[in-house]
Residue, then its C-alpha position, 0 to 999 in steps of 0.5 A: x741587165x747591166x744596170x742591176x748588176x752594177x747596183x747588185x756590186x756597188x751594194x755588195x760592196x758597200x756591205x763589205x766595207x760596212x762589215x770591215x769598218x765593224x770589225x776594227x770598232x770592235x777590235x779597238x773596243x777590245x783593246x780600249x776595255x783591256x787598257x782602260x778600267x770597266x764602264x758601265x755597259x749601255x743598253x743594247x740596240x741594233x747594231x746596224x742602226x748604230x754608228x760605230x763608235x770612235x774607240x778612246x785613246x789608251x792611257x798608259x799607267x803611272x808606272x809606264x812610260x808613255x808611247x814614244x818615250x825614251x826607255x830609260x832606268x825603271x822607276x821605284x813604285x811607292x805607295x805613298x800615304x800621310x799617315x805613314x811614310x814611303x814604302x818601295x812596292x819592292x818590300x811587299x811583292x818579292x817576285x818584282x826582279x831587280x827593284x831599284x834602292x829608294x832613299x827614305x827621311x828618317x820617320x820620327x815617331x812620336x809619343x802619345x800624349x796621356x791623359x792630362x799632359x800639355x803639349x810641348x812638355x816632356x813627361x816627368x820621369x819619377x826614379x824608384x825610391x830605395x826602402x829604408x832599412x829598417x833600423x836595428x835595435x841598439x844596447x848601451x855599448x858599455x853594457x857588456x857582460x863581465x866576471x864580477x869579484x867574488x870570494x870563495x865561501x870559505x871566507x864568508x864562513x870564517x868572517x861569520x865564525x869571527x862575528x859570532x866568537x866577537x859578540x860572545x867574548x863581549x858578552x863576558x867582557x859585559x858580564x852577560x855570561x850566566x855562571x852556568x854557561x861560564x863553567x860549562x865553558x871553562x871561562x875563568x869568573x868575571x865580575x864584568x864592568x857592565x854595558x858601556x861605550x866600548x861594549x856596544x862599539x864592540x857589540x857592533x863590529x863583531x855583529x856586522x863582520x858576522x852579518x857580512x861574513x853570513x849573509x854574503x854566502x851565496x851558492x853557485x848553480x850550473x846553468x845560472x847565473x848572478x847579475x850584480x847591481x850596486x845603486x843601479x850600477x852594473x857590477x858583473x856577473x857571477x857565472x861560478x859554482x858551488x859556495x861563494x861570498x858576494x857582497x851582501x850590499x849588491x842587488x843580485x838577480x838569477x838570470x837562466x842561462x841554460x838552452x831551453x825550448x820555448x813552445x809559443x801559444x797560437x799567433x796570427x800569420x798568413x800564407x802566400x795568398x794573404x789567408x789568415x792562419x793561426x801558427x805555434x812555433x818552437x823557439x830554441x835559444x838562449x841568454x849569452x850576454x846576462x848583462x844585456x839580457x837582464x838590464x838592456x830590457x824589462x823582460x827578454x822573454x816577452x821580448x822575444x815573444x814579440x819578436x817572433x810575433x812580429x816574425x811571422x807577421x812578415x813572413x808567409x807560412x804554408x799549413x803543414x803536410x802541404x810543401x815540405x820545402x816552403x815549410x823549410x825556407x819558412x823556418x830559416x826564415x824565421x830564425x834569421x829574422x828573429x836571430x837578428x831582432x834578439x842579438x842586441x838584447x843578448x839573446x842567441x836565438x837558434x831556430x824557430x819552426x811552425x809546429x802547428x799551423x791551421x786555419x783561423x777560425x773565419x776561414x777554416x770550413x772554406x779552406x778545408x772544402x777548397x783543399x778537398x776540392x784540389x785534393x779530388x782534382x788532382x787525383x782525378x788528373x793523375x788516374x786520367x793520365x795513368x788511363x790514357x797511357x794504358x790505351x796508349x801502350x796497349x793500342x800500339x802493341x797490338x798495332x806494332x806486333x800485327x796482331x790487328x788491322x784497324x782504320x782510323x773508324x776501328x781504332x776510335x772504337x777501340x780507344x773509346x772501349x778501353x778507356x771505358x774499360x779501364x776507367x770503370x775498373x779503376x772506380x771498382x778498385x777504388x770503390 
């Protein structure tokens, strides 16, 4: 009896301290999981069979002293890479308390080679080159109007009356004077000494001094005026009135100086978008210096038709009825640029505007579709605006005023209902 109770205690006992020693190798398996990462779980067996394991050391972390250390100043946590610097751990998690100012090396970014460049050279820096001005036309500066010398027609008239009276008294002092014309003009009778040297010397003088005074009559008109020319010099101009004697030797040429209005024929331009247009302009301008005008060039008038040509080829132009203000800023444009390019031929150009602008023919039918399109568009946009503001207004007042209790299901059918609504009386008023 009393040896089965001693072999009754002592496997009691043993059962005890096997369930201990189970215990602490599953505490220390906790603890070993908990500090160290996850290994793959082995298949299971009979854990009366299975020895109990030794449980693994615990590793401490990089940021973490080890046990038995002497606790001093926290370290920085870093994240370190080879592509990029040292970044403190600080910086990417705010809620680390106190972190600790790390030193960092300057980082030094470099450029990245383009296409076709060589290590170790730098890249070429080219400046930006300034335009040209465009060189501005020049006039002989010698060349200049000024008042030439005239006289008044009276004496052109007397020179003429002293020419004529010259040749009659040495057509008796000839005897050329029928008997009859002497008697009607109450000449006492001469026999006359015939036709010789001193007749025809006198014949000549008395015939140039008429030539000179009758021929140099010339009459002044108000908005013309006289370029004279003597062998293909300048000579002046005659900007007077009424009769005059000029010179009959000078080259004389009629220059308009009034201010007159030149409607140019269709010429090739182009909008902001590059869309060829045919543009008619309006020129207002005038000559004001005659000299320059009629001499420093073959013709000031086509002068200035290229001028404008040139203008427009420059300066981009909108189809009328479009913008009223690119219109405006088109035609001071315009006029400066053609006032500029005529002020050295004398000419004084006051405005220039597009009159008539339109399509060119090869891109007319696509504009004019492009334009319905846009005007359709934006009507549809502003009767869309003036739709929803309507629902708007009318869903807050009956909202504001108590008239209606909606939810967000009610009210999108009331919205649906009125824009409907309005929008099919819109298309019945327009239509």
């Amino acid at each position: 009896m009393s040896t089965n109770t001693t072999s009754t205690t002592s496997t009691a006992s043993a059962a005890s301290t096997a369930t201990a020693v189970s215990a602490v190798s599953a505490v220390s398996a906790v603890s070993a999981v908990s500090a160290a990462p996850v290994a793959p779980v082995a298949p299971a067996t009979d854990l009366r069979s299975a020895a109990p394991a030794p449980a693994p050391a615990p590793v401490p972390a990089p940021d973490q002293p080890a046990a038995g250390a002497a606790t001093g100043p926290r370290s920085a946590r870093l994240i370190h890479n080879e592509a990029t610097t040292e970044i403190p751990v600080h910086l990417l998690f705010r809620d680390d308390p106190d972190p600790a100012a790390v030193p960092l090396r300057p980082a030094v970014v470099a450029r990245r080679q383009g296409a076709g460049e060589r290590s170790g050279e730098r890249p070429s820096t080219r400046r930006p080159v300034a335009a040209r001005p465009r060189p501005a036309p020049q006039v002989d500066p010698e060349l200049t109007e000024r008042p030439a010398r005239v006289l008044p027609g009276a004496a052109g008239v007397a020179a003429g009356l002293c020419g004529a009276a010259g040749c009659a008294a040495t057509s008796w002092w000839a005897g050329l004077v029928p008997p009859l014309a002497a008697q009607a003009l109450g000449l006492p009778a001469y026999a006359g000494a015939g036709l010789g040297p001193a007749q025809w010397a006198a014949y000549a003088a008395a015939g140039a001094l008429g030539m000179f005074g009758f021929g140099g009559l010339a009459r002044g008109r108000t908005g013309r005026a006289w370029v004279l020319g003597l062998f293909g010099r300048y000579r002046g101009t005659v900007r007077r009135t009424g009769l005059m004697w000029v010179n009959p030797l000078l080259l004389r040429r009629r220059v308009d100086v009034r201010l007159r209005h030149w409607r140019s024929e269709p010429m090739p331009a182009a909008d902001g978008n590059g869309v060829a247009l045919r543009a008619v302009t309006l020129v207002v301008w005038r000559v004001r210096d005659t000299a320059k005008a009629t001499l420093g060039v073959e013709d000031h008038e086509t002068y200035l038709r290229e001028c404008v040509e040139a203008a427009l080829a420059r300066v981009p132009v909108e189809p009328l009825g479009t913008v009223r203000s690119s219109a405006d800023v088109a035609g001071d444009t315009l006029t400066r640029l053609v006032a500029a390019d005529a002020a050295p031929v004398g000419l004084e150009v006051f405005s220039v505007r597009p009159v008539r602008v339109e399509y060119a023919p090869e891109v007319a039918a696509a504009m004019h579709r492009r334009r319905i399109a846009a005007l359709d568009a934006a009507q549809r946009a502003s009767v869309l605006t003036s739709v929803v503001d309507s629902v708007e207004d009318t869903v807050t007042r009956l909202t504001m005023r108590g008239l209606v209790e909606l939810d967000d299901y009610e009210r999108k059918v009331l919205v649906k209902d009125l824009t409907v609504a309005f929008c099919a009386g819109r298309g019945d008023t327009g239509a």
